[in-house]
C-alpha positions as CSV (number, residue, x, y, z in Angstrom):
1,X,-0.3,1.6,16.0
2,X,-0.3,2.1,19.7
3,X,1.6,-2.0,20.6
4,X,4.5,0.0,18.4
5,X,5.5,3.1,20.1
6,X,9.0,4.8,19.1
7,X,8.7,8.5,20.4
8,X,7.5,10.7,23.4
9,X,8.6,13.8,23.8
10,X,8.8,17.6,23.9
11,X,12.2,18.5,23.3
12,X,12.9,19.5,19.8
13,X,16.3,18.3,19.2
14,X,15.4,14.8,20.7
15,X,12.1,14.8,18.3
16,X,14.3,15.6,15.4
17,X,16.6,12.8,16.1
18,X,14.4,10.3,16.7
19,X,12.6,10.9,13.5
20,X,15.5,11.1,11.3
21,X,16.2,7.8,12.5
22,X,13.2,6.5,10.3
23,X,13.3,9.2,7.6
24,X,16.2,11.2,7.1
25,X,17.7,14.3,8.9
26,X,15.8,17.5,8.1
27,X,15.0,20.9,10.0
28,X,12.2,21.0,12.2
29,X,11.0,24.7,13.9
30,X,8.3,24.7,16.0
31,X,6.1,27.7,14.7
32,X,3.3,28.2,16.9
33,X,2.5,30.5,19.4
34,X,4.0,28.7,22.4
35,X,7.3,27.6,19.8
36,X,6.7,24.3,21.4
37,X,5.7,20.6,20.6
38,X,4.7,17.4,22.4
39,X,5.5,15.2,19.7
40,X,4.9,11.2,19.2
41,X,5.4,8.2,16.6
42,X,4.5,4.9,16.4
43,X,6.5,2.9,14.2
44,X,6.7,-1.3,12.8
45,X,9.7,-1.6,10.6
46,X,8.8,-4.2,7.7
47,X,10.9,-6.0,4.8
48,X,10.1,-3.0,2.3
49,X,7.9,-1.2,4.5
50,X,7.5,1.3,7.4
51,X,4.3,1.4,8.9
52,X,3.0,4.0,11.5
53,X,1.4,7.1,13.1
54,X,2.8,10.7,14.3
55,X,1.9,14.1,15.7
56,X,4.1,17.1,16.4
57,X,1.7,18.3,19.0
58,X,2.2,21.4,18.0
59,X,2.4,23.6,14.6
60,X,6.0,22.6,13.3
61,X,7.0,23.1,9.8
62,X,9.5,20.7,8.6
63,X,11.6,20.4,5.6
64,X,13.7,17.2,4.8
65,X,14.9,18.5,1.5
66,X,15.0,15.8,-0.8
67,X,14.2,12.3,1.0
68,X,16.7,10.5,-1.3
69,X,16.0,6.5,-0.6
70,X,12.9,6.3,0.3
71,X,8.6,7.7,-0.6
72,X,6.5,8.8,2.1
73,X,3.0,8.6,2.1
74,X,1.1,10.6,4.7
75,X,-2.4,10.8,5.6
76,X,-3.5,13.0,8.3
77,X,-6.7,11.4,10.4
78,X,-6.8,14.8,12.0
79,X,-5.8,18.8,11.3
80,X,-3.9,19.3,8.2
81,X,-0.9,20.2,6.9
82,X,0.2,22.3,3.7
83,X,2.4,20.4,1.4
84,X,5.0,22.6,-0.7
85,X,6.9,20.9,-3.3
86,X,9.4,23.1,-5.1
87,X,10.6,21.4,-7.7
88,X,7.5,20.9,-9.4
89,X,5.6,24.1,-8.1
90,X,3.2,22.3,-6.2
91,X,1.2,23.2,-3.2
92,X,-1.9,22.0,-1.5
93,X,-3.3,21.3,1.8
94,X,-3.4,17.5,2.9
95,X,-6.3,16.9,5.2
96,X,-8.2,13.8,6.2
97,X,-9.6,14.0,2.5
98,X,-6.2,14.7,0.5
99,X,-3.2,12.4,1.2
100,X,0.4,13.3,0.1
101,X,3.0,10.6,-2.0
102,X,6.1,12.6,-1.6
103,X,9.1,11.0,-3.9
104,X,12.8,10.6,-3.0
105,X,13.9,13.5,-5.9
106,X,11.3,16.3,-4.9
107,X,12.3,18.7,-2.2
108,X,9.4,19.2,0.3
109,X,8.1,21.4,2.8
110,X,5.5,21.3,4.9
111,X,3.6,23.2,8.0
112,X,2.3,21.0,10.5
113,X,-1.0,22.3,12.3
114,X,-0.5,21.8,15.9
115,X,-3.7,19.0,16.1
116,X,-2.3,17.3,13.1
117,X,-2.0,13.2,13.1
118,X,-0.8,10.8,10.3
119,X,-1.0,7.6,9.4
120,X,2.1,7.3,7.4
121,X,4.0,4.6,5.2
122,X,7.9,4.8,4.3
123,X,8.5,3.1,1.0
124,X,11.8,1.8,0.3
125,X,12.7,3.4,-3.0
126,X,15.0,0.6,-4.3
127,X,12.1,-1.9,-3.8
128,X,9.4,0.3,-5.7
129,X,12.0,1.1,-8.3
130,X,13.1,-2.5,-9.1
131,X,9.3,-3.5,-9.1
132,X,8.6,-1.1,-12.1
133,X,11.9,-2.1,-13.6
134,X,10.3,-6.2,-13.6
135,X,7.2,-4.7,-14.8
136,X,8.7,-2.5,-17.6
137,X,11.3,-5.2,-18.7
138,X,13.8,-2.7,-18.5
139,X,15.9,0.0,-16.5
140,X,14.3,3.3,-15.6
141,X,15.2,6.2,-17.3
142,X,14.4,8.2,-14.7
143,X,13.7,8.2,-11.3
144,X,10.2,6.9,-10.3
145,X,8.0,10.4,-9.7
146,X,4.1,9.8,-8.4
147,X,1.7,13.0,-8.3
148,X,1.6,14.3,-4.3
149,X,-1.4,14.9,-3.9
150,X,-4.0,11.6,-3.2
151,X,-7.2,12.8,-3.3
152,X,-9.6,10.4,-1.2
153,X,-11.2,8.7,-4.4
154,X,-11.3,5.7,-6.3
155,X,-8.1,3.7,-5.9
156,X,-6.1,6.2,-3.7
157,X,-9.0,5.4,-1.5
158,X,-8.3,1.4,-2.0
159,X,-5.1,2.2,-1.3
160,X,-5.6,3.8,2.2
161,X,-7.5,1.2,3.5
162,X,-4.9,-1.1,2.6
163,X,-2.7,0.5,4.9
164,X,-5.1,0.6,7.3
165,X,-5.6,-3.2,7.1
166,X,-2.1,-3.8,7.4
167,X,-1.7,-1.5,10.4
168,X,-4.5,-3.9,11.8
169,X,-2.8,-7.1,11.2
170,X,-0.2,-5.9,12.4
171,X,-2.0,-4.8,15.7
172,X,-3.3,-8.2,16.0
173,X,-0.5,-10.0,15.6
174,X,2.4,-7.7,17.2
175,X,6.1,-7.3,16.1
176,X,7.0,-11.0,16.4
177,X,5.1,-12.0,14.1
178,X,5.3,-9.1,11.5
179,X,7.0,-11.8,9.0
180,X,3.9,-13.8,8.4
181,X,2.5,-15.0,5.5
182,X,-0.5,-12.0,5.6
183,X,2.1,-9.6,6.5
184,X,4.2,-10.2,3.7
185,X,0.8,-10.5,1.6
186,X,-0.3,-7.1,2.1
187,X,3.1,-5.4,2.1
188,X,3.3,-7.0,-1.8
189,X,-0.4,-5.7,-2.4
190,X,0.7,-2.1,-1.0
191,X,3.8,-1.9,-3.5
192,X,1.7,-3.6,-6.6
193,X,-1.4,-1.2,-5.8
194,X,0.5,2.2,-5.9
195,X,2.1,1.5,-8.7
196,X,-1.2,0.5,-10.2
197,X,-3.5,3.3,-9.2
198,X,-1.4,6.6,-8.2
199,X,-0.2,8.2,-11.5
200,X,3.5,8.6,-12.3
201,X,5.8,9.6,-14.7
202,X,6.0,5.4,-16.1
203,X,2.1,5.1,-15.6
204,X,1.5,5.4,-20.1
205,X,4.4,3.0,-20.1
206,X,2.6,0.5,-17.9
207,X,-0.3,0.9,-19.9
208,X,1.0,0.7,-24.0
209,X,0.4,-2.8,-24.9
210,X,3.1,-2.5,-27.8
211,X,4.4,-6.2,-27.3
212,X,3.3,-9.6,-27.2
213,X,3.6,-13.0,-24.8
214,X,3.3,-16.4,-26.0
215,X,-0.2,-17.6,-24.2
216,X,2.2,-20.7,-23.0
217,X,3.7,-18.5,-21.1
218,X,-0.2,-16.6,-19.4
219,X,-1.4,-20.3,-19.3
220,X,2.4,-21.1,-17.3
221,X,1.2,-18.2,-14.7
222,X,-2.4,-19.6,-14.8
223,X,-1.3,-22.6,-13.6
224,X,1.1,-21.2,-10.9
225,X,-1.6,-19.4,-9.3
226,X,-3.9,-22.0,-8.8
227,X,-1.6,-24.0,-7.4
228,X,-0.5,-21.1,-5.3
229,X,-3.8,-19.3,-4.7
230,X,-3.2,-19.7,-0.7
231,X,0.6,-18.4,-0.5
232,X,1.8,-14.5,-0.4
233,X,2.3,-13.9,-4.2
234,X,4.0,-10.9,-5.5
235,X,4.8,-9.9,-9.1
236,X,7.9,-10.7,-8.7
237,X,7.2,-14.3,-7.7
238,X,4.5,-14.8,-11.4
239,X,7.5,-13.1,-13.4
240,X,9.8,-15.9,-12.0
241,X,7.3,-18.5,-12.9
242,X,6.3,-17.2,-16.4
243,X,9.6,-17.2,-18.0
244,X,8.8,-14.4,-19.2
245,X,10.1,-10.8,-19.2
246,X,7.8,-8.5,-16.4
247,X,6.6,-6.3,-18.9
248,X,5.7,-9.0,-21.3
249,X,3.7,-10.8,-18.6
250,X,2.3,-7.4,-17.5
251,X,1.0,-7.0,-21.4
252,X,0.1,-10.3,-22.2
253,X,-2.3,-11.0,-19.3
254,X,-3.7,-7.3,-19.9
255,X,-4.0,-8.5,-23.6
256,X,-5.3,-12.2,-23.2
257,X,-7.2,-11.9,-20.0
258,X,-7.8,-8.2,-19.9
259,X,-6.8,-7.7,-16.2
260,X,-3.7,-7.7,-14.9
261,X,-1.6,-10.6,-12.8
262,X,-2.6,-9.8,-9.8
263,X,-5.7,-9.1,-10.7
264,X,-6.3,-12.6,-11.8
265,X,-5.0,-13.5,-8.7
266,X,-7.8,-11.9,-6.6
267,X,-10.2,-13.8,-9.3
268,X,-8.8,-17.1,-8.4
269,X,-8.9,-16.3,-4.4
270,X,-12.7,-14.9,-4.9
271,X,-13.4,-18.9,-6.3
272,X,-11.5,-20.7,-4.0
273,X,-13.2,-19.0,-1.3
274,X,-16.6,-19.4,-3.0
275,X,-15.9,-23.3,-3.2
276,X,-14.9,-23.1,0.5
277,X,-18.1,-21.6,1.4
278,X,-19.8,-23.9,-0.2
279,X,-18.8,-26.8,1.7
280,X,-18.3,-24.8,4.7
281,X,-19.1,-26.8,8.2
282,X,-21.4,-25.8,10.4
283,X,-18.8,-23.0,12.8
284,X,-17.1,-21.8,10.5
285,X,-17.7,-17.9,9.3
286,X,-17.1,-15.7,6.0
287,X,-14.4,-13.4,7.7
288,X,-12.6,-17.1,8.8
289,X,-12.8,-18.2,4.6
290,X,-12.3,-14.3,3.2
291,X,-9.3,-14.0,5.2
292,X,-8.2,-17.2,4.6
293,X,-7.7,-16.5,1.3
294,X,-6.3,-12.9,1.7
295,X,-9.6,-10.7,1.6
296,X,-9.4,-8.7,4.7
297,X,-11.8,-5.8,4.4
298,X,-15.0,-8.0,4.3
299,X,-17.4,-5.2,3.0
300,X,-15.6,-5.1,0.2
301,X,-15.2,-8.5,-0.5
302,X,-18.9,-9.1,0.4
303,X,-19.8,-6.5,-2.3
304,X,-17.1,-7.8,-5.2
305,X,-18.8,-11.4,-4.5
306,X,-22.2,-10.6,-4.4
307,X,-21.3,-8.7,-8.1
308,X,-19.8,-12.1,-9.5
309,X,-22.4,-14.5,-8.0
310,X,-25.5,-12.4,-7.4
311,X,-25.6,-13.4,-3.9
312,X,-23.6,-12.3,-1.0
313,X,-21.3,-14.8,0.5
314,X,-23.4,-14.6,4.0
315,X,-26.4,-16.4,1.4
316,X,-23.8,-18.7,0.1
317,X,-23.0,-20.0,3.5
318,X,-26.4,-20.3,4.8
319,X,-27.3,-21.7,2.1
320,X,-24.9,-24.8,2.5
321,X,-25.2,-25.3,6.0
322,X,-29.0,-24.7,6.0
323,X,-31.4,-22.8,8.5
């Protein structure tokens, strides 16, 4: 995130205000044996989102208390840094192997080793909250809770390079453009994806298929995606076009399709970009038709084709366009 820099600098009270600025105001001690810090952030400020990198530079603990409007995830790429969450009597260490999901009503703390770096994503809380509230067809109970700790396997993992494909794009493309169509794509993806695949206090309630849809109303969404496959679709945009409640569309596509919304979405984009490979012209490449239709990490993709079609979209193409 180095085209988005935010902070440079060594004295503590500046650090501190400069970083409450995107979090919240909290107490920051530098603890190590010089009691001093050469701290940095790169930030890019999106519609739901914050997006970025940090380091202390030196061992710092820090402890924002509760963070109130917003979830943090954090992901150090080096050091480590121990996580202590007292509400829930949680500790562990986060390390390049063990991310942390820290949510607004769980007071943290946390020690900083002095080579310790982040990536890290601010969440707006009323955006996550409302999504689960269209999902669930109802208000929460509760506030929204995830597990910390994000051990580096299965979807946490999906999840991570998600953010790291963002932070790419957004490379690429640089803070005038951070509204784009691919922006706002993988911003929806990051929200829809957590709430997905890190467990929470509402994940059995996302899962209990206790109500019904209408198939009018699945064949409705069917037919809105197709006809949509190439724009940024969120949840919120197939609940609109259903009709339907969130939850019931949530339940009825798990229940007459077996996969989720979104899910079927990323079915529909694998196609279309299988039919545009197959009448590819001569210069064009996979990564041009993957990303076209919002596939951006093209191992993945390449492996999740070659599963469907029993070939890997590199044959696909070669095979159109000939030796």
């Amino acid at each position: 995130m180095a085209n988005f820099p935010f902070l440079a600098s060594s004295d503590v009270e500046h650090v501190r205000d400069r970083v409450a600025q995107v979090f919240c105001s909290h107490r920051l001690e530098p603890t190590g044996p010089k009691r001093a810090l050469d701290a940095w952030q790169n930030i890019a400020k999106l519609s739901r989102l914050s997006i970025g990198a940090m380091g202390y530079g030196g061992d710092a603990e820090v402890d924002p208390g509760c963070l109130e409007t917003f979830f943090l995830a954090m992901l150090p790429y080096k050091g480590r840094a121990k996580i202590d969450i007292a509400r829930s009597k949680v500790q562990f260490e986060a390390n390049p192997s063990v991310g942390t999901l820290l949510s607004p009503t769980d007071p943290v703390r946390m020690d900083w080793s002095g080579d310790c770096a982040k990536m890290m994503v601010r969440i707006d809380r009323e955006s996550l909250e409302s999504q689960l509230s269209t999902v669930l067809d109802r208000p929460l109970r509760e506030p929204l809770r995830f597990e910390a700790a994000m051990p580096l396997a299965g979807r946490a993992a999906a999840w991570w390079r998600f953010v790291y494909l963002l932070s790419d794009e957004l490379e690429a493309r640089g803070e005038s453009d951070g509204r784009s169509a691919t922006i706002a794509q993988l911003e929806s993806l990051l929200l829809t994806s957590l709430l997905e695949g890190q467990p929470h206090n509402y994940t059995e309630a996302m899962r209990r298929g206790d109500g019904a849809i209408v198939p009018r109303h699945v064949r409705r969404v069917k037919l809105y995606i197709e006809e949509h496959a190439h724009e940024a679709i969120g949840i919120e945009d197939l609940v609109e076009a259903s009709g339907v409640s969130g939850r019931a569309l949530y339940e009825g596509f798990q229940r007459f399709c077996d996969i989720s919304p979104m899910a079927h979405v990323r079915n529909v984009r694998m196609q279309r970009a299988r039919e545009d490979l197959l009448s590819a012209a001569d210069n064009v490449t996979v990564a041009q038709i993957a990303s076209r239709w919002g596939f951006f990490e093209f191992g993945r993709f390449a492996g999740q084709y070659r599963k469907v079609y029993g070939e890997t979209p590199s044959q696909t193409l070669r095979r159109r366009q000939g030796p």
